[in-house]
N, C-alpha and C positions, 0 to 999 in steps of 0.2 A: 504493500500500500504506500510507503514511502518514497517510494519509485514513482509509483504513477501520478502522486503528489509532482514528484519533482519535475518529472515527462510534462504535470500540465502547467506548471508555474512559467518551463520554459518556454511552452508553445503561446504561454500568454505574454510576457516577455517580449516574443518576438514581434506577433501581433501587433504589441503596443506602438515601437519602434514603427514597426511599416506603417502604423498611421501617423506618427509624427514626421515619419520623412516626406509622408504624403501632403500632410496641412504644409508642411514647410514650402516644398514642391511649385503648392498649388498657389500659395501668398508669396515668394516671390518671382515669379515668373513676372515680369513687368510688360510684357507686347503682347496685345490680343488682335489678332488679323483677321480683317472682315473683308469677306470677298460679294461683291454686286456685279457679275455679268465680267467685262473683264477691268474693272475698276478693283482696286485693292487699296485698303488702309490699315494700316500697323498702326492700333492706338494706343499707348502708352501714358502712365501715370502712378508716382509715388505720394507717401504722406511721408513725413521726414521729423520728428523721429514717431516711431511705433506704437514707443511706450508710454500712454495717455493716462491719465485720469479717468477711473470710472463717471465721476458725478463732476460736473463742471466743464472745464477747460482749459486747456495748458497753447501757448505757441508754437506753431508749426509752419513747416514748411509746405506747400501743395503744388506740384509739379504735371502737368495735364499738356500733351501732344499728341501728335498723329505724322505720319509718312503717308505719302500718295503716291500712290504707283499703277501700271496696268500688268496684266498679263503677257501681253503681243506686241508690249514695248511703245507703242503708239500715246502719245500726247493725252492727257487725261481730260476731264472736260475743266472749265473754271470752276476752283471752290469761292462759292461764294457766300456762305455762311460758315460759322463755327458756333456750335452750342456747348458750352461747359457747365454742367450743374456737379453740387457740391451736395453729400450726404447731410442730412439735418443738425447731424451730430458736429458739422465743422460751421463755421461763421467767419464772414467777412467784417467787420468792425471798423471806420474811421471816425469814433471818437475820437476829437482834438487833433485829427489829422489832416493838412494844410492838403490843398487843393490846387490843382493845373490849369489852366485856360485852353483848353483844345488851341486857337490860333498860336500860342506860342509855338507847339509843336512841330509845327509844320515848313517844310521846307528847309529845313536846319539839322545840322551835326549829329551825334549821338554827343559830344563832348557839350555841344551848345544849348543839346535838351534836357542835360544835365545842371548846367549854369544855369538854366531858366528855371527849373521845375525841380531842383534836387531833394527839397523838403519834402515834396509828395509824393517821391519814388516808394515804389510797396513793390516791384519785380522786374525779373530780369527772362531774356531766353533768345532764341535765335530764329529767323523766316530762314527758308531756302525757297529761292524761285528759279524756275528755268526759262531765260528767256532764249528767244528766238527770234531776229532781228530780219527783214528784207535783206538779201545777199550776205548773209553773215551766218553761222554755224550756230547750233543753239550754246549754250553754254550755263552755268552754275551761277547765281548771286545769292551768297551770301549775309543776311542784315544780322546787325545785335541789335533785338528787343532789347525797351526801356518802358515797364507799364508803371503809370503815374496814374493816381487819385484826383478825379475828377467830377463833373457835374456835365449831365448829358440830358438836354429838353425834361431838366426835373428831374431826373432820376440821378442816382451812384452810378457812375462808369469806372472804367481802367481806359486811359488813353494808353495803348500797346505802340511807342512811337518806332518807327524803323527803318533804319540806317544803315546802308553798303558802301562796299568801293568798288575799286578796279575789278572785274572789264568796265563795268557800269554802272555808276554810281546811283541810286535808287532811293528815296524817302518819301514817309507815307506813315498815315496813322491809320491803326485799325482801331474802331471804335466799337470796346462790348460796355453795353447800357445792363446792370447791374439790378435785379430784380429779387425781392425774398417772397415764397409763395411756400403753401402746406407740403407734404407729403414726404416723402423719402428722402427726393431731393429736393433741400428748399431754398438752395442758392442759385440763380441761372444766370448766367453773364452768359451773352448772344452778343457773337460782331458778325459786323458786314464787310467783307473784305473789298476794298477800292480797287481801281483798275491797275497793274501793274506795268509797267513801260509801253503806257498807251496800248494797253489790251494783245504785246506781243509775248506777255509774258505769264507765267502762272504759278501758282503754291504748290511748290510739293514738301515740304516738309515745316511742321509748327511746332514750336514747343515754348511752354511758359510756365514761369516758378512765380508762384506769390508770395514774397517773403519778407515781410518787416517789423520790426521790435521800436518802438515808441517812447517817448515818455510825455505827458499831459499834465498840465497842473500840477506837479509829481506823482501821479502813478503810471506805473510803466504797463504799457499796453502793447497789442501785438494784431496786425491787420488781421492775420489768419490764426484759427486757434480753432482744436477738437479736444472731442470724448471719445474715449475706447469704449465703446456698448456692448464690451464684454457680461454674459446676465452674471447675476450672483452664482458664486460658484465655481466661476472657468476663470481662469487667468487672460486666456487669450482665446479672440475668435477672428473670424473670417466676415469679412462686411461690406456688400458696394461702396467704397467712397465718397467715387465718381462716378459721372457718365457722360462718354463724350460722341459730339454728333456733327458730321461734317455734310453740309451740302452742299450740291452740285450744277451747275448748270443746266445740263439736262433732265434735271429733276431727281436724280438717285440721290437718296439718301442713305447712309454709311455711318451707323452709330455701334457704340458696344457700352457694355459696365464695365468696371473697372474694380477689382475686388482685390482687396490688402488685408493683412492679419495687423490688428493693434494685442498688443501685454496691456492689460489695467493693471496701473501700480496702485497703490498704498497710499 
């Protein structure tokens, strides 16, 4: 009997293990590829760091992008929306947080949208367009996003302002108008993407980090901030965060969840 004791403590044991490799596995794997006909997008998204507060809310970093690609190599259609919602459990906040004039942004530097606007910076990330020029090869630009805290026909915005060089130098604001609504996810920021080198050009790859620590009146505060909704009981679980949703000129729309493990600490 002591044998088959031990035979099953092992078999349990191992059990155990293969589901922890599994949750691990499965929370961080960060790219989910969603395929529409031969359109493809790799969407990508972390929370930064994991280990949250059951009840309340601690500072965090929140990082949401996507890759556009086709099948058959062929030019994709224009994205012309991006939808980012945030799980309920995370919040946008600009209490006592200074604010950008959309016209400053515009037509100007990343160093000069910084001098203008540096107080209201809350994030950072990078465009990739492909442009395609009359008598010229298509080729790669590169921008550094700079999203600043804003005010858009009333509502919270992020002005996403963005800035390339050489082969061709590129600047443009995307503009997501910032909305809080019920349900899972209750933070939505929707941009409209503007025309890119006079409509020669298009997005394939986005990516953006909201990330700033504050201090107000003296209490320090923090744009982005969550809860681990671990239930009682479990240390760690499995959660949508995010959800992100690209649309397209020809009408395909190309969305996925975005699911992360947070640790509730103590």
């Amino acid at each position: 009997m002591p044998r088959i004791r031990r035979k099953k403590a092992a078999i349990a044991a191992v059990a155990a293990a293969v589901a922890v490799c599994a949750l691990a596995l499965a929370s961080t794997s960060q790219a989910v590829r969603v395929l529409k006909g031969n359109l493809v997008v790799v969407f990508e998204g972390t929370i930064s760091p994991s280990k949250l507060p059951r009840t309340g809310a601690a500072p965090v970093g929140v990082q949401m992008g996507g890759k556009i690609k086709t099948t058959d190599g062929t030019a994709p259609p224009k994205l012309e929306r991006i939808i980012l919602e945030i799980n309920s459990h995370g919040q946008l906040q600009t209490k006592g947080l200074p604010t950008c004039a959309l016209g400053k942004l515009r037509s100007i530097s990343s160093q000069g949208a910084k001098r203008a606007c540096g107080p209201a910076l809350v994030g950072s990330g990078s465009v990739t367009s492909r442009v395609s020029l009359p008598g010229q090869g298509a080729f790669a630009s590169i921008g550094k996003l700079q999203a600043f805290n804003g005010r858009h026909h009333g509502h919270q915005a992020i002005f996403a302002q963005v800035a390339s060089g050489a082969p061709l130098p590129l600047t443009y604001v995307i503009v997501f108008e910032v909305k809080k609504r019920g349900g899972q996810f209750a933070t939505q920021l929707t941009g409209v993407m503007p025309p890119i080198a006079s409509e020669y050009g298009f997005i394939s790859a986005f990516n953006l980090l909201l990330r700033r620590q504050y201090a107000s009146h003296g209490e320090k505060l923090s744009y982005a901030s969550a809860g681990c909704p671990a239930p009682k009981g479990f240390s760690q679980v499995n959660f949508p965060f995010a959800k992100a949703s690209f649309q397209f000129a020809d009408g395909r729309v190309l969305s996925s969840k975005l699911v992360r493990k947070c640790t509730a600490r103590r």
